[in-house]
N, C-alpha and C positions, 0 to 999 in steps of 0.2 A: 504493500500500500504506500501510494506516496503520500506525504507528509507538508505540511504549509502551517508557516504561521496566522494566526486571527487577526495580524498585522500587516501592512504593508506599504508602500513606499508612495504610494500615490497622491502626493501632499500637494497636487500644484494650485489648489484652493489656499492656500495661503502665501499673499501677498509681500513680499519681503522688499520696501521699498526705504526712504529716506526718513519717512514720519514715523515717528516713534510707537508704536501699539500700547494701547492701555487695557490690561488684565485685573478686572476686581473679582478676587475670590473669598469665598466662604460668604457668599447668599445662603441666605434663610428663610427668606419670604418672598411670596409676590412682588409685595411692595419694595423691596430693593433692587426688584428686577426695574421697577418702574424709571428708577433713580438712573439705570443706567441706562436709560432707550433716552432719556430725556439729557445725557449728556453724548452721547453717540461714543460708548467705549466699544471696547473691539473682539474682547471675551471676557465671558462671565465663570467663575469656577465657582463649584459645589463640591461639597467634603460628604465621600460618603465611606460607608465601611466602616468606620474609626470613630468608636465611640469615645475616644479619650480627648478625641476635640470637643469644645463648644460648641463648635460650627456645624457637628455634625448632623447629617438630615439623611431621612430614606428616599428610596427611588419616588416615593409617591410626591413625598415632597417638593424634591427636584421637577419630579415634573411637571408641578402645577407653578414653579418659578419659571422652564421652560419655556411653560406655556404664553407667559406674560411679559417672556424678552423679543425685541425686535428680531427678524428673522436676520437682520446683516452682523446680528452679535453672535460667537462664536459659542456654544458648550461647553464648556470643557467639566470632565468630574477627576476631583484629583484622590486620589486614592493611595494607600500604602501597601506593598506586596500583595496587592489582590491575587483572589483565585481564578481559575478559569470562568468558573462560575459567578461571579462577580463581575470580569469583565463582562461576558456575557449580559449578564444584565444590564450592563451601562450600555451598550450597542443598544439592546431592544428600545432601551427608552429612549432614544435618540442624541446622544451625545455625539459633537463633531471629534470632541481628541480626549484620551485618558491622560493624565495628569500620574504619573507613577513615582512616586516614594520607594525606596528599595529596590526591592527585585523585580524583575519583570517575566511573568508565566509562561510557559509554552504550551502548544496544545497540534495535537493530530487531525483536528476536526477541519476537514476541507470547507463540510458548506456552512461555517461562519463567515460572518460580513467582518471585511475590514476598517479598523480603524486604527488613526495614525496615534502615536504617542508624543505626549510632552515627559522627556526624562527630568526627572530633578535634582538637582546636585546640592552638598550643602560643602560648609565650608570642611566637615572631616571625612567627605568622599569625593571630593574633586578628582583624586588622583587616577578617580575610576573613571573618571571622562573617557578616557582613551579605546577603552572597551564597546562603548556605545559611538562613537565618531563614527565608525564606517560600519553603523547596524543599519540598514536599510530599512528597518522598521521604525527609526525613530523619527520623526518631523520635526524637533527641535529642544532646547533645554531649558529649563529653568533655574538658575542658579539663586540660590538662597543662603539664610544666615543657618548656624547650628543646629537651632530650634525653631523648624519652621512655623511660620505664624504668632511668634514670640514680640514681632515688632522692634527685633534687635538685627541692627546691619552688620555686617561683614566687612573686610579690609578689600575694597572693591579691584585692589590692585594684583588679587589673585586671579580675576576674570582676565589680567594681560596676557596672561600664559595658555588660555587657551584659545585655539586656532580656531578661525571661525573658516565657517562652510557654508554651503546654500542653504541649512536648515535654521529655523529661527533662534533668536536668541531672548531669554526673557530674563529680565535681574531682578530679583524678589528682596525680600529679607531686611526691614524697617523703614520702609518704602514711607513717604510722607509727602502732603502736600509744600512742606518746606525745603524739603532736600531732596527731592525728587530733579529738579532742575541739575542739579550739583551731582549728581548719579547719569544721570544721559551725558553730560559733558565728560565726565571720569571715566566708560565705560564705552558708550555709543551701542547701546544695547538696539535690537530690534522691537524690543517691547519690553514694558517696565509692566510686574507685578505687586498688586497688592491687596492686603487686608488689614489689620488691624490699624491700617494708619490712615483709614477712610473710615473709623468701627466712632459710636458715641463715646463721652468721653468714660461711661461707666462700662465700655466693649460689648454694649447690648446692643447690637444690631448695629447698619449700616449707616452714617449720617449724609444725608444730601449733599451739604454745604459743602463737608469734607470731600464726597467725592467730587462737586462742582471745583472746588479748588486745583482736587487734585491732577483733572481732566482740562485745568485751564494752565496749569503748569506747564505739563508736557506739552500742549499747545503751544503755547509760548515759548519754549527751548524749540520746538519746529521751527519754530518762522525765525530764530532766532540763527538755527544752524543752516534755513534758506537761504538769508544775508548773506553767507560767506560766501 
């Protein structure tokens, strides 16, 4: 029997150009979804799996967030060494890319659909980059602080060392409306992610303002890196 991943390389739906991508992750409601159709960001991530986040939500919930994001916003569900089964269930519900923490599953099953991955790196597994560089199944990284979704940055200067390619690039890890500018300049990521630094200020859900800020920043670092 031949054998294929549930994965595959066919990423040309994601646009890899000069403007910076804005990823708000760990939605929990509708209503955060709303936040982001009304700022035009470019993927939305949902935590599922991992009950030891706050952030965590089930498929059901996901998909009535979904259901309530613009179709030109991207899915994404970020997850930690999921199972076959798990991913599986993020396909059915319609998610455009898995978000993966850890390891990443294999599986024998031909007629599953494919979907592309976001690998996540943090700052005490970067070394493993190299492993994933030339895996055809990945569509891009995400690079983050220790503890992801901690709201604590990393010394961005480790992101120099790795080579970039045709697949995206995302920098996470105490992402803010205030430094956010000062991270696309330091870095020149393809897209900046975030969450707790768009969160209220007691981390209960998602604040408007914050994300309006945060989505008028990276804007502004655009037009700013147009100039030159």
């Amino acid at each position: 029997m031949n054998t294929q991943n549930i994965y595959n390389n066919n990423n040309k739906d994601i646009n890899i150009n000069s403007n910076t991508k804005v990823k708000i992750c760990g939605l929990t409601s509708p209503a955060e979804a709303r936040y982001l159709n009304e700022n035009h960001v470019d993927f939305a991530g949902m935590v599922l799996f991992f009950p030891k986040s706050k952030r965590n939500i089930s498929i059901e919930q996901a998909k009535e967030i979904m259901a309530a994001l613009d179709a030109s916003i991207k899915r994404v569900a970020v997850v930690v060494s999921p199972s076959i089964e798990q991913v599986r269930q993020i396909e059915a519900a319609g998610f455009d890319y898995v978000q993966i923490h850890g390891e990443i599953p294999e599986t024998e099953a031909e007629a599953a659909k494919a979907i592309p991955i976001l690998k996540a790196f943090n700052v005490s597994d970067m070394d493993s980059y190299e492993k994933y560089h030339n895996d055809s199944r990945i569509a891009g990284y995400v690079f983050d602080a220790i503890e992801p979704g901690s709201g604590k940055t990393f010394d961005w200067k480790l992101v120099d060392n790795i080579p970039r390619d045709e697949k995206l690039l995302l920098l996470a890890g105490g992402l803010n409306p205030d430094n956010v500018r000062m991270a696309i300049e330091a870095v020149h990521p393809d897209g900046v992610d975030v969450s707790s630094g768009v969160e209220n200020d007691d981390k209960a859900g998602k604040n408007p303002e914050k994300i309006h800020d945060f989505v008028a920043a990276v804007k502004s670092s655009n037009m700013t890196t147009a100039r030159h």
